[in-house]
TORKOL-4160 file (C-alpha; in steps of 0.2 Angstrom, whole numbers, padded with zeros to 4 digits, m for minus):
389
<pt num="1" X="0199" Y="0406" Z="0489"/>
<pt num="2" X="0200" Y="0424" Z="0490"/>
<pt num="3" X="0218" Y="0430" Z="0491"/>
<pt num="4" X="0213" Y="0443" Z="0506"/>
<pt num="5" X="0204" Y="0428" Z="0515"/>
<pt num="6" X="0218" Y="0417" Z="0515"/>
<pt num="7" X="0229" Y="0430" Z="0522"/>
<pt num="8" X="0219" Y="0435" Z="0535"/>
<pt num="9" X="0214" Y="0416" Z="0542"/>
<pt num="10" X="0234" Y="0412" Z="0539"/>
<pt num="11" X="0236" Y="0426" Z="0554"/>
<pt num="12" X="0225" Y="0419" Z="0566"/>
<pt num="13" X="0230" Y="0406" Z="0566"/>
<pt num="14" X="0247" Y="0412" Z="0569"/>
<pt num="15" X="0240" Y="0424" Z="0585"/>
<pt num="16" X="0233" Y="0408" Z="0589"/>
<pt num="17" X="0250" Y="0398" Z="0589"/>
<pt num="18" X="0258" Y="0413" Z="0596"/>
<pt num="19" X="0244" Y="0415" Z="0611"/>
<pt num="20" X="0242" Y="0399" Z="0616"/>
<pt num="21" X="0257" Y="0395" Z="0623"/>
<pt num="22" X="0261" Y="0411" Z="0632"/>
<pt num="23" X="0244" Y="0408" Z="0640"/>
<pt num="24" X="0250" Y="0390" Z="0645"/>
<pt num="25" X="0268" Y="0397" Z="0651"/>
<pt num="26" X="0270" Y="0397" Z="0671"/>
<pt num="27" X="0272" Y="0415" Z="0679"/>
<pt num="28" X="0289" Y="0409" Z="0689"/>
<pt num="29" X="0302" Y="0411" Z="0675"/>
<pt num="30" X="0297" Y="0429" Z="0674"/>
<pt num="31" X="0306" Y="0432" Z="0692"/>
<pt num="32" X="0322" Y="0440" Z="0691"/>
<pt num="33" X="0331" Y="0437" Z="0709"/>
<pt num="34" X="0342" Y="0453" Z="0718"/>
<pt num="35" X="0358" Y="0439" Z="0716"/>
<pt num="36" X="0352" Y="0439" Z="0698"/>
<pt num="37" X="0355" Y="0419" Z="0700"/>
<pt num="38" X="0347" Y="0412" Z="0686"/>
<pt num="39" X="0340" Y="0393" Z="0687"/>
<pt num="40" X="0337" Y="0380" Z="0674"/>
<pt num="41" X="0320" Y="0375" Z="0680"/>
<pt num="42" X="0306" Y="0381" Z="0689"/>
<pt num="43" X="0288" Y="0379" Z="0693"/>
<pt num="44" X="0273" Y="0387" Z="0697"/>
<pt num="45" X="0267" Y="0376" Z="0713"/>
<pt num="46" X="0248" Y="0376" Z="0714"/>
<pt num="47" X="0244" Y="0383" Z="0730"/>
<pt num="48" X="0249" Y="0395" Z="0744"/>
<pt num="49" X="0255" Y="0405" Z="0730"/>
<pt num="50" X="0272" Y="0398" Z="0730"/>
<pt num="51" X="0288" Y="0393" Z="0718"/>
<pt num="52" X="0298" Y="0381" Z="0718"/>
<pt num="53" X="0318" Y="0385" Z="0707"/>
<pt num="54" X="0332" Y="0374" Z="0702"/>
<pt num="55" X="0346" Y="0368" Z="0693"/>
<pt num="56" X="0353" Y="0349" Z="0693"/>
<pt num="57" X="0371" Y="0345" Z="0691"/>
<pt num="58" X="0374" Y="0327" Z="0688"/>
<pt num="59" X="0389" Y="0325" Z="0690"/>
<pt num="60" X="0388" Y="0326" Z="0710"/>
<pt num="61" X="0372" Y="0325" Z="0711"/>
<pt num="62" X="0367" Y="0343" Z="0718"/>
<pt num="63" X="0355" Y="0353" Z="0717"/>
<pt num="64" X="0354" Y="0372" Z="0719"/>
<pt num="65" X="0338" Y="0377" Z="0723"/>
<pt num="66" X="0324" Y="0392" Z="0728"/>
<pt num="67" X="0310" Y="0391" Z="0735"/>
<pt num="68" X="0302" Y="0408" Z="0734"/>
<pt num="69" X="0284" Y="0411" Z="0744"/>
<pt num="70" X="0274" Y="0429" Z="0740"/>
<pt num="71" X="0264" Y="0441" Z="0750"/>
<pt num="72" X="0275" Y="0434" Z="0764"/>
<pt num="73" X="0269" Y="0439" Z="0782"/>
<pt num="74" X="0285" Y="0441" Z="0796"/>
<pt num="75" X="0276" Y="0434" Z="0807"/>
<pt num="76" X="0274" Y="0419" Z="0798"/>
<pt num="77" X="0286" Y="0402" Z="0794"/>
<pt num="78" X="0289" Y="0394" Z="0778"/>
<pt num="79" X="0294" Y="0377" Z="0774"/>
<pt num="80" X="0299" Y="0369" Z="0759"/>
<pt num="81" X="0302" Y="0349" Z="0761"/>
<pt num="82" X="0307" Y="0331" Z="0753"/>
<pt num="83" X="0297" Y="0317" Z="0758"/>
<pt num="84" X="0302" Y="0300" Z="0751"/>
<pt num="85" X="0289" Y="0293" Z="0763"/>
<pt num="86" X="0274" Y="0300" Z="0757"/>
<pt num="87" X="0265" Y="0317" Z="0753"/>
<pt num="88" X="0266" Y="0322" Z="0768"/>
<pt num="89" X="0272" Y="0335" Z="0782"/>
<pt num="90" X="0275" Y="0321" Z="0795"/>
<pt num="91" X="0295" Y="0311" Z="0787"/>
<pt num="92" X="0298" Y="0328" Z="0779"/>
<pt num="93" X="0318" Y="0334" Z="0778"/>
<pt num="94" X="0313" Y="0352" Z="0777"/>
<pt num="95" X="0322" Y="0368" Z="0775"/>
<pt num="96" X="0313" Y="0383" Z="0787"/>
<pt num="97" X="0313" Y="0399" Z="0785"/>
<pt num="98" X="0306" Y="0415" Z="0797"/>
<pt num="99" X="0310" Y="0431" Z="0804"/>
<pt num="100" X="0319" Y="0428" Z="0822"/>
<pt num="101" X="0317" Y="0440" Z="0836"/>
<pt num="102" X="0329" Y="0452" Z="0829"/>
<pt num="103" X="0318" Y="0453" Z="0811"/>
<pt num="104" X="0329" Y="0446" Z="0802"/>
<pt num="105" X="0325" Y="0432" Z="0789"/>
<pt num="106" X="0334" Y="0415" Z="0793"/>
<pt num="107" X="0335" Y="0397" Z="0786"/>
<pt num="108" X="0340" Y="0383" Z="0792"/>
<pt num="109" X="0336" Y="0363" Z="0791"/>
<pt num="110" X="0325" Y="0353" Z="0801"/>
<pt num="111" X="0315" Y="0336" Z="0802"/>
<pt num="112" X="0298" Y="0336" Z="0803"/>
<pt num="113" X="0296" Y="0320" Z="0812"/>
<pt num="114" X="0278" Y="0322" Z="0822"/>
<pt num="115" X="0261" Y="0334" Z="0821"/>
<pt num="116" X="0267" Y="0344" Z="0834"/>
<pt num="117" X="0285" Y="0346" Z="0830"/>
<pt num="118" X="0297" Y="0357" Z="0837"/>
<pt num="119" X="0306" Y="0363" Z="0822"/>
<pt num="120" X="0322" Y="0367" Z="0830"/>
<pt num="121" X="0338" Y="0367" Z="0820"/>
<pt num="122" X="0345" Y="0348" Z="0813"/>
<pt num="123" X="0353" Y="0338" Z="0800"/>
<pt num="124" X="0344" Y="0330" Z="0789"/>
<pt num="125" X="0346" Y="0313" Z="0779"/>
<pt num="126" X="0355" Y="0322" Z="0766"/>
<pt num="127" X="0367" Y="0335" Z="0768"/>
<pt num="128" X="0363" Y="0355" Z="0764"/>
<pt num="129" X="0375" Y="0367" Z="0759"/>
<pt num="130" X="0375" Y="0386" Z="0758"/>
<pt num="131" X="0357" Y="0389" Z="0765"/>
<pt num="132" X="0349" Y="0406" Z="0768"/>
<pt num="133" X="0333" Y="0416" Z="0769"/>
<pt num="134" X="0330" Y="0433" Z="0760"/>
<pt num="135" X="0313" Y="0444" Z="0763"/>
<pt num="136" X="0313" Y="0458" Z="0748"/>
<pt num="137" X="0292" Y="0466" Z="0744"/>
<pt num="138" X="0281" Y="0455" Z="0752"/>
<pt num="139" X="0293" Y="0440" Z="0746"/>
<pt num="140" X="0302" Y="0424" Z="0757"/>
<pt num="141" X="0314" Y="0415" Z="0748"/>
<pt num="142" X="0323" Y="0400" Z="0755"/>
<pt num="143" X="0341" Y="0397" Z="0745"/>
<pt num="144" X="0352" Y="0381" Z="0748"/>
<pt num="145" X="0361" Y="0367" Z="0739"/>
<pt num="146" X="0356" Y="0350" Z="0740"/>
<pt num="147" X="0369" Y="0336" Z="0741"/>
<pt num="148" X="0355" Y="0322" Z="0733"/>
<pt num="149" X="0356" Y="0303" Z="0734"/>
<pt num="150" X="0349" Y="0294" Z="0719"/>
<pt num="151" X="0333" Y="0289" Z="0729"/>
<pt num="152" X="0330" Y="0306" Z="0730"/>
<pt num="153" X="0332" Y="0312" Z="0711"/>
<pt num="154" X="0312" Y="0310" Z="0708"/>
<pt num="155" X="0304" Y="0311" Z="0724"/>
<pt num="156" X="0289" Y="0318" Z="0734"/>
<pt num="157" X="0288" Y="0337" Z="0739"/>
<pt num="158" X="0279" Y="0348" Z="0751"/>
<pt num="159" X="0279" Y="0365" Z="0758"/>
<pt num="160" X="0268" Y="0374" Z="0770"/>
<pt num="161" X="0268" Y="0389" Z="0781"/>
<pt num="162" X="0260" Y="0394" Z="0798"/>
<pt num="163" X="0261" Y="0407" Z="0811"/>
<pt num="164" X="0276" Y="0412" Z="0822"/>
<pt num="165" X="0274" Y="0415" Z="0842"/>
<pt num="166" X="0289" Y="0423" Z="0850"/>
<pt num="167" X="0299" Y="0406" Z="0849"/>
<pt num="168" X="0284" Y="0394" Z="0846"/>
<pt num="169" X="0280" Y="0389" Z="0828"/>
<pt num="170" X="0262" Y="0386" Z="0827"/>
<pt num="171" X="0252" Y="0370" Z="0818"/>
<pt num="172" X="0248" Y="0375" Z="0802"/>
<pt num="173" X="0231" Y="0380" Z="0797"/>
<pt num="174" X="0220" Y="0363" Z="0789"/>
<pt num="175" X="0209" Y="0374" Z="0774"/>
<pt num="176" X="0210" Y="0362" Z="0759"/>
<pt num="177" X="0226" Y="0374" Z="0750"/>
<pt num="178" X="0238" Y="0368" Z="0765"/>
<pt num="179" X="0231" Y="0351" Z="0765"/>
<pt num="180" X="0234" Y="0353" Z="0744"/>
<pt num="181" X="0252" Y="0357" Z="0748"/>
<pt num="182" X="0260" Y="0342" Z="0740"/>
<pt num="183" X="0266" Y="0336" Z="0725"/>
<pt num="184" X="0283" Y="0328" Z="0717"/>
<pt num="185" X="0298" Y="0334" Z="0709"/>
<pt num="186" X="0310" Y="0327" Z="0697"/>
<pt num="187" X="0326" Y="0336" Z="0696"/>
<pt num="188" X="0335" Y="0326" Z="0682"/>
<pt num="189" X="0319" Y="0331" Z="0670"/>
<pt num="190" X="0315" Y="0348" Z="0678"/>
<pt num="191" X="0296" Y="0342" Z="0681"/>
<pt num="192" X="0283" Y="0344" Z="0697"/>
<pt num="193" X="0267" Y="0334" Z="0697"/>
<pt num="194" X="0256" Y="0343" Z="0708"/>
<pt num="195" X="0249" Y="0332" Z="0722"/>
<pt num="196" X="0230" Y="0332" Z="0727"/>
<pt num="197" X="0223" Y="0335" Z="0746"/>
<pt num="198" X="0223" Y="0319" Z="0754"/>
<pt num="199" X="0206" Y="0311" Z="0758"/>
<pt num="200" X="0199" Y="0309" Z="0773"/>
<pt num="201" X="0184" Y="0296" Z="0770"/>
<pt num="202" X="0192" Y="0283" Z="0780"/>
<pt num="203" X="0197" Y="0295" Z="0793"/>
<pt num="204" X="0179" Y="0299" Z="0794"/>
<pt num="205" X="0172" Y="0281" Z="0795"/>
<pt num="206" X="0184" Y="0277" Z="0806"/>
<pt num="207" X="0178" Y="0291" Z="0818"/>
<pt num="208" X="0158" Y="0289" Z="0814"/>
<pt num="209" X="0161" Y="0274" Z="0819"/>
<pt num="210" X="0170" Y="0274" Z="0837"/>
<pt num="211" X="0159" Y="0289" Z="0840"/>
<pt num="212" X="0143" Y="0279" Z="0840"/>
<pt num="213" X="0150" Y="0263" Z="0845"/>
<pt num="214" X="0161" Y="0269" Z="0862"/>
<pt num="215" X="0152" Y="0283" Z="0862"/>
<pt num="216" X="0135" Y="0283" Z="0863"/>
<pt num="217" X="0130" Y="0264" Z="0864"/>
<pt num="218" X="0141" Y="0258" Z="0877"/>
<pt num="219" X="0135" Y="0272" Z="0889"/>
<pt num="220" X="0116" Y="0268" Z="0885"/>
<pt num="221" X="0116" Y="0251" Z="0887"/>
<pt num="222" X="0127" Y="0255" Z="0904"/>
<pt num="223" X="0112" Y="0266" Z="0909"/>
<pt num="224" X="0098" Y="0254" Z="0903"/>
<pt num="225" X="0107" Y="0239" Z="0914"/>
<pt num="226" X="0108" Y="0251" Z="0928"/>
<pt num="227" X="0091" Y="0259" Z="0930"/>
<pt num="228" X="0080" Y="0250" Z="0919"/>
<pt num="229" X="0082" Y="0233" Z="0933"/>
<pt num="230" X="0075" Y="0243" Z="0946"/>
<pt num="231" X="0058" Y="0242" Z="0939"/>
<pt num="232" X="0049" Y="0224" Z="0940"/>
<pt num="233" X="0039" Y="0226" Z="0926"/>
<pt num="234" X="0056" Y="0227" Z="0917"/>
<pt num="235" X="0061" Y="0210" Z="0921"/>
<pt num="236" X="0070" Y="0201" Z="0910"/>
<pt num="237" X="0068" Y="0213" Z="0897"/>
<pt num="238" X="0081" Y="0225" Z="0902"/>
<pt num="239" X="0094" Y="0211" Z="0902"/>
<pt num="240" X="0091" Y="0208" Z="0884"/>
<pt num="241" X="0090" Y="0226" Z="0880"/>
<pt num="242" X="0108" Y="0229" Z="0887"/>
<pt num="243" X="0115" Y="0214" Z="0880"/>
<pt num="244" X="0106" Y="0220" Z="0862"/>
<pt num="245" X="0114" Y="0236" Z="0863"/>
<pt num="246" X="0132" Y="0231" Z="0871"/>
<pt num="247" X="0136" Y="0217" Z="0858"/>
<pt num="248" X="0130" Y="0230" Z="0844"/>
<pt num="249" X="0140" Y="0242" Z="0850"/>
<pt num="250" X="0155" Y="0230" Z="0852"/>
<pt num="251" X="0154" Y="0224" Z="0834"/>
<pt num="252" X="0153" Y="0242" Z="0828"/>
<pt num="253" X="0168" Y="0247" Z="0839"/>
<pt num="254" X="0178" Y="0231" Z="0833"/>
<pt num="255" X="0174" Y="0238" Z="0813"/>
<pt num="256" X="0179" Y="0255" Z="0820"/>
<pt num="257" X="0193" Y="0246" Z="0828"/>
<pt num="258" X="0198" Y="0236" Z="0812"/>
<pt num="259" X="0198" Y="0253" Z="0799"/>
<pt num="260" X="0209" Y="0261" Z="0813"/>
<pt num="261" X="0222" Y="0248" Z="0810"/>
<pt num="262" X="0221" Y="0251" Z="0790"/>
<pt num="263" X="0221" Y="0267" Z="0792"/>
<pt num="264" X="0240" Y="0267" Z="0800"/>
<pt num="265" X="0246" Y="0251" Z="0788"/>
<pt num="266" X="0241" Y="0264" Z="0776"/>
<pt num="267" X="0253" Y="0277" Z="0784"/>
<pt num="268" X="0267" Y="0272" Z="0789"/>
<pt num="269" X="0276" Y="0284" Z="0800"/>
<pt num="270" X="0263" Y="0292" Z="0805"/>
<pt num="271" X="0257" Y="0289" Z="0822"/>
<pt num="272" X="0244" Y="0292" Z="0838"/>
<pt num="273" X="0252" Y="0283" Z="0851"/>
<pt num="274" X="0240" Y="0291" Z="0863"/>
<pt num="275" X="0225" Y="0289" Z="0853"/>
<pt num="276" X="0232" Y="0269" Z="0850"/>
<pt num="277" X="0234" Y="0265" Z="0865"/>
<pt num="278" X="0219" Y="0269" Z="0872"/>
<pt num="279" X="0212" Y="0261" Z="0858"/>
<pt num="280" X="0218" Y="0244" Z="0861"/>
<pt num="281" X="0216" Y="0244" Z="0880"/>
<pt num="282" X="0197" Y="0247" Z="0873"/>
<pt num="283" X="0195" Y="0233" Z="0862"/>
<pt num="284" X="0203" Y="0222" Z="0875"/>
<pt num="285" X="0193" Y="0228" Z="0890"/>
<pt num="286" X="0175" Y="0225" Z="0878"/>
<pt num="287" X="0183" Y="0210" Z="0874"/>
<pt num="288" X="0185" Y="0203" Z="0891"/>
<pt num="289" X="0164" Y="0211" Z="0894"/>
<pt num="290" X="0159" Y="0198" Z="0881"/>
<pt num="291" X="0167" Y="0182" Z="0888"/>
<pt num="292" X="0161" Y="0187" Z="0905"/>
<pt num="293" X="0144" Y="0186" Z="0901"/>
<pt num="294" X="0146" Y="0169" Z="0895"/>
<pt num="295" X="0156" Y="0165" Z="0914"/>
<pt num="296" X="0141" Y="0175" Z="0924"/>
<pt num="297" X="0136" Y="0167" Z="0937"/>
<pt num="298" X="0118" Y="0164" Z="0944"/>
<pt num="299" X="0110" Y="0177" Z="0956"/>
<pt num="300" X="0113" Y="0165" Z="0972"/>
<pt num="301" X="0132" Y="0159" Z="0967"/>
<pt num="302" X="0143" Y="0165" Z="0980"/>
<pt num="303" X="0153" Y="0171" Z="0966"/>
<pt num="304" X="0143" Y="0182" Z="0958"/>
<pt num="305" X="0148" Y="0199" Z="0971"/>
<pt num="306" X="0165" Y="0197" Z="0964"/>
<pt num="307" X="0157" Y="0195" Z="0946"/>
<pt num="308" X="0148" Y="0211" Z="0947"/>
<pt num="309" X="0164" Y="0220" Z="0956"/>
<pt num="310" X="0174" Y="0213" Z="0941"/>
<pt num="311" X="0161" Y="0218" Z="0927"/>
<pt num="312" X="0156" Y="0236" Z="0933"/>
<pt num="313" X="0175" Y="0239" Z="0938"/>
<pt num="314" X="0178" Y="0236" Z="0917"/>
<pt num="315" X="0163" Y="0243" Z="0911"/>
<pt num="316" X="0165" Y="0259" Z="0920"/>
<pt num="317" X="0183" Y="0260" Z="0916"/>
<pt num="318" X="0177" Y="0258" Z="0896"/>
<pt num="319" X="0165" Y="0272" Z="0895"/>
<pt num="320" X="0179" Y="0283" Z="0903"/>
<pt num="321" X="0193" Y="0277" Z="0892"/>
<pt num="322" X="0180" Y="0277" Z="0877"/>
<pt num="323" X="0174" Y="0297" Z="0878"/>
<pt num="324" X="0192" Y="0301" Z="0881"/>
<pt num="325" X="0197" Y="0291" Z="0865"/>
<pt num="326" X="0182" Y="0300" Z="0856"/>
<pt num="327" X="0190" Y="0316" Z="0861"/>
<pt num="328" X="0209" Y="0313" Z="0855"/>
<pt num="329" X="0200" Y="0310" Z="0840"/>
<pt num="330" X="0193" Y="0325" Z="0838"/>
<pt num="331" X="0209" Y="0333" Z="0839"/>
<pt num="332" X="0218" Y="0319" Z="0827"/>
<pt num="333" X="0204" Y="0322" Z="0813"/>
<pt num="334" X="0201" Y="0341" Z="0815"/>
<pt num="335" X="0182" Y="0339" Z="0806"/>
<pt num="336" X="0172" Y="0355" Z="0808"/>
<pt num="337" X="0172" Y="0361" Z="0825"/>
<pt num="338" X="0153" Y="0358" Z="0827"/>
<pt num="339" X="0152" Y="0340" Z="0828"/>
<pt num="340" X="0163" Y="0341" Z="0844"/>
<pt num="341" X="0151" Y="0351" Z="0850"/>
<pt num="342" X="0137" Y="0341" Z="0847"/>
<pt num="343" X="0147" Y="0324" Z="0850"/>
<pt num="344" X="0148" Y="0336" Z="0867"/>
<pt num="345" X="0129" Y="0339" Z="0868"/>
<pt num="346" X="0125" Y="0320" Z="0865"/>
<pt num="347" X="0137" Y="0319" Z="0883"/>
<pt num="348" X="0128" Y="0330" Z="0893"/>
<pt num="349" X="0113" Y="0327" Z="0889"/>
<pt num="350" X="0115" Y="0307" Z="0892"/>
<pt num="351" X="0125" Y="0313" Z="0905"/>
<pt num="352" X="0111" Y="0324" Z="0914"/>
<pt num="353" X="0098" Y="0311" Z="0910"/>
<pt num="354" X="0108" Y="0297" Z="0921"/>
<pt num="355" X="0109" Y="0308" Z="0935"/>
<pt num="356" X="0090" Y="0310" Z="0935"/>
<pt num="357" X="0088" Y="0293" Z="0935"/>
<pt num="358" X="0101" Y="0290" Z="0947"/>
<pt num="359" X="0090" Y="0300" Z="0960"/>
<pt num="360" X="0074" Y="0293" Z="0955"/>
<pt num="361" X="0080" Y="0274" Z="0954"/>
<pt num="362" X="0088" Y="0276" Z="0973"/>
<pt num="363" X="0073" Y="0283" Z="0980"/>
<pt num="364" X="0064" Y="0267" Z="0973"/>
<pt num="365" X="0077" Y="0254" Z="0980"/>
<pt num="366" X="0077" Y="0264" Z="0998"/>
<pt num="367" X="0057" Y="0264" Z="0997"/>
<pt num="368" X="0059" Y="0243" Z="0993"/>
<pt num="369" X="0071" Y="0241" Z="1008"/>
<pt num="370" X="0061" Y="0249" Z="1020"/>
<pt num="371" X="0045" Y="0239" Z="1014"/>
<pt num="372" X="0054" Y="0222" Z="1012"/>
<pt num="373" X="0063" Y="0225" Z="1029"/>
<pt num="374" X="0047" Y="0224" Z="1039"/>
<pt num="375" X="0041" Y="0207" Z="1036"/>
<pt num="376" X="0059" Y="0198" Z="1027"/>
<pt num="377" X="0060" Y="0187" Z="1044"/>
<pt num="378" X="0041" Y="0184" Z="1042"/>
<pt num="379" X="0048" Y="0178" Z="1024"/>
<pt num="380" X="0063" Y="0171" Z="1028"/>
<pt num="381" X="0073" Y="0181" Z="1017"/>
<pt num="382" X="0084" Y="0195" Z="1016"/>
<pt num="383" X="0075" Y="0202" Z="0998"/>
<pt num="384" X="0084" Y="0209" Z="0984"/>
<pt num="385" X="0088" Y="0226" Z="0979"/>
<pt num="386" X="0087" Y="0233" Z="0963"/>
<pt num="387" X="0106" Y="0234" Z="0961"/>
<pt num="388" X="0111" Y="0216" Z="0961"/>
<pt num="389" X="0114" Y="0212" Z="0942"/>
């Protein structure tokens, strides 16, 4: 091979060696800090254009950390967080930082232990040392040493950031970079994982399936029990119809019911009491509908008033509960904001068409009565209006 040849493929491919690391490096150990404090390791973290800084000393287990957040707004907080439970916000011993009303940038710990916390000042699980917040061009950074435990050597972290209002700390936006916030740290080998945004398939089942289960089924087969009976010519078939659609929106609702149970064994810690509560007083109130029916009396049993009493009382109380329950939801899961509007639509419009029929079905029974109340002695009966189930 030519001399000249050799020479010149021998330098490419010592650009390319020279290249290609450089290209692979991560931007943060170019960061000089105003204290010139200088850390062993550091990470680009993958989103909300944050950094994450440190350097372990085993011998009491501490850490000296930065976490460093650019293009900072004041108006905006910061949290950087370790979460042994999970990748998660909810179980997180966070450090906060933000401008109080005085401008000034300040740190301190606090517990993130629900989705609306309050983020006032407290200890966490593990003692924090020598904390503070600097803001220097456009740039946020939280500094503090972190008394560790073992357990917490390799473990999860997150960080997020949202909006301040006077004293309030506002929820933090949902886009897919905040729910991307997440990943782990080892601070004996100086590596993060990044973490991925969590998935929200069975979210989403769970809510299709309560939505059209308590939310649209139950009131139509309400609806069909109530209005359809009025007309003769609908006798028996409304019976079955409303039976059809309650016990196929029961069985729905109980798989609705079911993946809302896996959904909180899958995360422990995190709850909806609200939302669960309501939930269960559902699934007992349809429960109890189902074995009533097989307890209903006979039209002429001098039971059956208190029957009906009993199983419109429930019923009615259901499709409250239910639409309520749907709408907690809503807020839980956060989907697009046009699927509550169209959940909203579906509402108003079975809503709007009950109360046509609810006009037109009385003006049918009070037509009956007077007809039938002319001749019932000659009958020798008192008749039957169209409302007794």
């Amino acid at each position: 091979m030519d001399k000249s040849l050799t020479t010149a493929l021998f330098s490419c491919v010592l650009l390319i060696s020279l290249w290609v690391p450089s290209s692979l490096a991560q931007t943060c150990g170019g960061h000089t800090f105003s204290s010139n404090q200088v850390f062993s390791s550091c990470s680009d973290l993958p989103v909300l254009s944050s950094y994450i800084y440190w350097s372990y000393h085993p011998s009491n287990l501490t850490a000296d950390i930065a976490y460093r957040k650019t293009g900072a707004s004041t108006a905006n907080w910061y949290v950087w967080s370790l979460n042994p439970s999970g990748q998660r916000m909810v179980g997180s011993q966070a450090l906060l930082a933000f401008h109080n009303s005085s401008s000034v940038p300040v740190a301190y710990t606090t517990k993130i232990d629900s989705f609306s916390p309050s983020m006032q000042q407290g200890d966490l699980d593990f003692q924090v040392s020598n904390i503070k917040a600097e803001y220097s061009n456009g740039d946020m950074i939280i500094f503090a040493t972190l008394h560790l435990t073992s357990s917490l050597l390799s473990t999860n972290q997150v960080w997020q950031e949202g909006t301040v209002s006077g004293t309030s700390f506002n929820p933090h936006s949902m886009d897919s970079a905040n729910k991307a916030s997440v990943g782990t740290i080892n601070f004996e080998t100086g590596t993060t994982v990044a973490g991925t945004a969590p998935t929200s398939s069975k979210k989403n089942v769970h809510g299709v399936l309560n939505a059209v289960s308590w939310g649209v089924l139950m009131p139509m087969g309400i609806m069909i029990a109530r209005y359809l009976k009025v007309f003769k010519v609908a006798n028996p078939a409304w019976f079955y119809l409303h039976v059809a659609c309650q016990s196929s929106a029961y069985i729905i609702g109980v798989a609705g019911w079911g993946t809302g149970l896996k959904l909180g064994s899958d995360s422990p810690g995190v709850k909806y009491s609200k939302h669960r509560n309501i939930g269960i007083t559902l699934f007992c109130f349809a429960t109890l509908q189902v074995f009533a029916l097989l307890l209903r009396p006979k039209p002429d049993h001098k039971y059956r008033l208190y029957w009906n009493v009993y199983h419109h009382s429930i019923g009615y109380a259901t499709i409250a509960l239910s639409i309520a329950n749907i709408y907690e939801g809503f807020d839980i899961l956060d989907p697009e904001k046009k699927w509550k509007r169209i959940y909203t639509g579906i509402i108003i419009f079975l809503g709007a068409v009950a109360a046509v029929l609810e006009i037109f079905t009385w003006i049918i029974v009070i037509k009956r009565k007077k007809t039938t109340s002319s001749d019932k002695h000659a009958n020798g009966t008192n008749g039957v209006n169209g409302y007794s189930a």
